[in-house]
C-alpha positions in Angstrom: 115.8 93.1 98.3 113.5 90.5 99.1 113.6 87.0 97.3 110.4 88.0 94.7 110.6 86.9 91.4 111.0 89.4 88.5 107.1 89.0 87.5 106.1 90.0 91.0 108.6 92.9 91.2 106.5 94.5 87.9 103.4 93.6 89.4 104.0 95.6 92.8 105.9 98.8 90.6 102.5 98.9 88.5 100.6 98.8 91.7 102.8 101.3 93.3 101.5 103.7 90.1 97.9 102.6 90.3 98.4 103.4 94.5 100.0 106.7 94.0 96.9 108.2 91.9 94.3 106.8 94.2 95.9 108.2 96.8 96.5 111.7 95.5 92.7 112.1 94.2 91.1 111.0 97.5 93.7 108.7 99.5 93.2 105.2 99.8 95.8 103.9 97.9 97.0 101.8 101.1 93.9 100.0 100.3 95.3 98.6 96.3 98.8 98.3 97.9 99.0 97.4 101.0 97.4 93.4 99.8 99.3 93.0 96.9 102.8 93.7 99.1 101.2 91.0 101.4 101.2 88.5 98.4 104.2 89.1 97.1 106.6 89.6 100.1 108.3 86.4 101.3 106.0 84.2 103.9 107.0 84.6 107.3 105.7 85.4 110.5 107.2 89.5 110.3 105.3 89.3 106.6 103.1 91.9 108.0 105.4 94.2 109.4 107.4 94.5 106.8 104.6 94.9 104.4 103.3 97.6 106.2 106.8 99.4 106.8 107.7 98.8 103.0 104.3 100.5 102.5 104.9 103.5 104.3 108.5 104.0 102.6 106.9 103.6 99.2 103.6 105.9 99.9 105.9 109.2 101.5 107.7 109.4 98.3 104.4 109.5 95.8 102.5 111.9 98.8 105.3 114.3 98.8 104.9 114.5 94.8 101.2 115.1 94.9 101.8 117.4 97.5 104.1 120.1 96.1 101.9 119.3 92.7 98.7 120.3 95.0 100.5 123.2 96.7 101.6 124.9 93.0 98.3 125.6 91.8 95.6 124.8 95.1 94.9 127.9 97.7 96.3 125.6 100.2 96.8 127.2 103.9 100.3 125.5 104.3 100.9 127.0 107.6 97.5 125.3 109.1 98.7 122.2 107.4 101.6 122.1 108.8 100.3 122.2 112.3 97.7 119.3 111.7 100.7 117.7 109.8 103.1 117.8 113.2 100.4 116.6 115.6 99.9 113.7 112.5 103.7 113.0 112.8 103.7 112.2 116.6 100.3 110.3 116.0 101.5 107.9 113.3 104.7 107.3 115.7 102.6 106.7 118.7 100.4 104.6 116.4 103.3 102.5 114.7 104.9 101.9 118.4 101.7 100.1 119.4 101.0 98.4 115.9 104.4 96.5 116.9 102.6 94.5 120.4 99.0 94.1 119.3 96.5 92.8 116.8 94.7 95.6 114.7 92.0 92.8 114.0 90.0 94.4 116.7 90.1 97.6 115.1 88.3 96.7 111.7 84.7 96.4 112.6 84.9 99.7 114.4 86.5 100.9 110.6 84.3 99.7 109.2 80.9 101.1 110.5 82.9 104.6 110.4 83.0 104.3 106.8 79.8 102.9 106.3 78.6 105.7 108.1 80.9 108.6 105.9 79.9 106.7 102.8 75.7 107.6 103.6 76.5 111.3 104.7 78.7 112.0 101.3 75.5 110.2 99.3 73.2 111.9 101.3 74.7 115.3 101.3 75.3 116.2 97.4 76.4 119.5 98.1 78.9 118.0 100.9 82.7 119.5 99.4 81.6 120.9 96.1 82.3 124.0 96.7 84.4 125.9 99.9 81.9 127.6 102.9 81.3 131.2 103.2 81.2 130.5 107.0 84.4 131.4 108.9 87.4 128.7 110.4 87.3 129.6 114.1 90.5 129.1 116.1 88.6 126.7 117.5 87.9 124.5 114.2 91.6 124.5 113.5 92.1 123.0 117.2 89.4 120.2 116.2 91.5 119.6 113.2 94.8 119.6 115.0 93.0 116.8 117.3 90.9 114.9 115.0 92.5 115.3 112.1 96.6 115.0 113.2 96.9 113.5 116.2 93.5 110.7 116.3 94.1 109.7 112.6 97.3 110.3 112.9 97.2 107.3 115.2 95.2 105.3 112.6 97.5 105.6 110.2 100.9 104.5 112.3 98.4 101.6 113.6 96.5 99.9 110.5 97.0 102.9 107.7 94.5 102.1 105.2 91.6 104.7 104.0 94.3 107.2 106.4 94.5 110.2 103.5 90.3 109.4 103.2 89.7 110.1 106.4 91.7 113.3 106.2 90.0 114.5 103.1 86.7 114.1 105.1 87.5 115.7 108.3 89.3 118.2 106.6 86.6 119.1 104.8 84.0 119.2 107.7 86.3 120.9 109.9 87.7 123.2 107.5 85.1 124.4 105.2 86.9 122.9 102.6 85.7 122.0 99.0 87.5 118.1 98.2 90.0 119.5 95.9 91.6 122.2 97.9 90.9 119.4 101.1 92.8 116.5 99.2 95.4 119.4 98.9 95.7 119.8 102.9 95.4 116.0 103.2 98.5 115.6 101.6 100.9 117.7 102.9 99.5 116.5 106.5 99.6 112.8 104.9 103.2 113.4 104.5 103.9 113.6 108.2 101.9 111.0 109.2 104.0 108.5 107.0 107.1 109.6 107.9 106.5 109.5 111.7 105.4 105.9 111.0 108.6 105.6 108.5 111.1 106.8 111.1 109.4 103.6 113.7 109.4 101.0 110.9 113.4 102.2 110.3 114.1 101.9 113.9 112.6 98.4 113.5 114.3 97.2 110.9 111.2 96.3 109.1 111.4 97.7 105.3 112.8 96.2 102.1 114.4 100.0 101.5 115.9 98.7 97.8 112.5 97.1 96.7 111.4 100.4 98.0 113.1 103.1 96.5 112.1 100.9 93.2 108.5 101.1 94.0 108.9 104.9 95.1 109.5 106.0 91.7 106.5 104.7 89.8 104.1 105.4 93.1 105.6 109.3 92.6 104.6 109.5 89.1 100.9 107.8 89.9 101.1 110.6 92.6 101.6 113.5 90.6 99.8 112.8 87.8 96.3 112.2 90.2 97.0 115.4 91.6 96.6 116.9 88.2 93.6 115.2 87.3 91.8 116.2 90.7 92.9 119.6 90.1 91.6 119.8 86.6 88.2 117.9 87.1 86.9 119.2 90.2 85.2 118.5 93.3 82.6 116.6 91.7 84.8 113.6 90.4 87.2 113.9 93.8 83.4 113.1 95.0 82.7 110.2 93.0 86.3 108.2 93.8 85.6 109.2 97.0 82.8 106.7 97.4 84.5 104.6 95.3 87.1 104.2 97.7 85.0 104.4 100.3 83.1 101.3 99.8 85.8 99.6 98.3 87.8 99.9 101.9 84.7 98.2 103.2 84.9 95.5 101.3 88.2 94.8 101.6 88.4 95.1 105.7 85.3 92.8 105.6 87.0 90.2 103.6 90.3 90.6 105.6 88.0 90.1 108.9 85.7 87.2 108.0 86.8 85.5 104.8 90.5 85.8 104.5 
């Protein structure tokens, strides 16, 4: 256990419940907890690292809830998820490997202008993810999603993590013909692998507080479940509205990291 104080334990357990729910409507929720584990974690020059590793052993435990919640009650294709989810798991690895050497800082304009550019097509597209297309998923869609979806976010996630299970619900959706609730679904059970490929690397480092963890875990799996209940029971059209929610609020917050912080 790190050496927090008792105020700043509370504060990341209630921000571990806020994360969870974000993260189970849309994803995102790397975005609320990811900053406040940088503040409260112990200064020193691994602070990073640990935050992020402590993240990903915090975030598989609420995922995994929202995705057997999602899987219960969602026509989820669990064998299609499963295949983006494997390419996902060596991604993240891959990803986490390299996070270890180099500086992501490089990486968030680039992020940035992606979801600038996602944030316009969901506000200009109403109809984008309301409701699931008639049109078929060609073999070769599901290989697009395999690729873009498991193994090149996949890779995000492992590297910088962030706005990882909004990315999914977006490609997923494109790719897929997917309306956002039953895409959410998918994202989740493929959002599992990714954070437990980058688990396993942040284990073999040695960088995650695993009893401030397991602490955290709890309340993120109860944020986690209880989001993928509300998503299932409002509908597309409020997964659409956190969506852009989250959307521009991970633009704001890589643009502060880049230029203010």
């Amino acid at each position: 256990m790190p050496d927090i104080s008792l105020t700043m334990v509370v504060v990341l357990c209630l921000t571990a419940l806020a994360a969870g729910w974000i993260d189970a409507v849309v994803g995102g929720g790397g975005l609320l907890l990811l900053p406040v584990l940088l503040l409260g974690l112990p200064n020193s020059g691994s602070a990073a690292q640990y935050a992020l590793g402590t993240n990903k052993a915090v975030a598989i435990v609420g995922t995994t809830g929202a995705a057997v919640t999602y899987a219960r009650k969602a026509p989820v294709d669990v064998g299609t998820a499963v295949r983006i989810g494997l390419a996902a798991l060596a991604g993240s690895s891959a990803g986490a490997l390299v996070a270890a050497g180099m500086s992501t800082d490089v990486l968030k304009p680039v992020v940035m202008v992606v979801l600038l550019g996602v944030g316009a097509f969901v506000i200009l597209r109403p109809a984008f993810g309301t409701a699931p297309s008639t049109a078929p998923v060609t073999p070769r869609r599901v290989l697009a999603a395999i690729g873009l979806a498991g193994l090149g976010i996949g890779f995000y996630d492992g590297l910088v993590g962030p706005g990882t299970g909004t990315f999914l619900v977006l490609a997923l959706t494109a790719l897929l013909h997917l309306d956002l609730v039953t895409a959410s679904a998918t994202a989740k059970i493929v959002n599992c692998c990714t954070n437990a490929g980058a688990l396993a690397m942040f284990a073999w480092q040695g960088t995650v507080y695993w009893q401030l963890a397991a602490l955290m875990a709890v309340f993120n799996l109860v944020g986690g479940m209880v989001g993928a209940h509300t998503a299932l029971k409002k509908g597309s059209g409020f997964v659409r509205v956190v969506l852009l929610t989250v959307v521009f609020a991970l633009v704001a917050n890589l643009a502060y990291q880049q230029w203010l912080a």
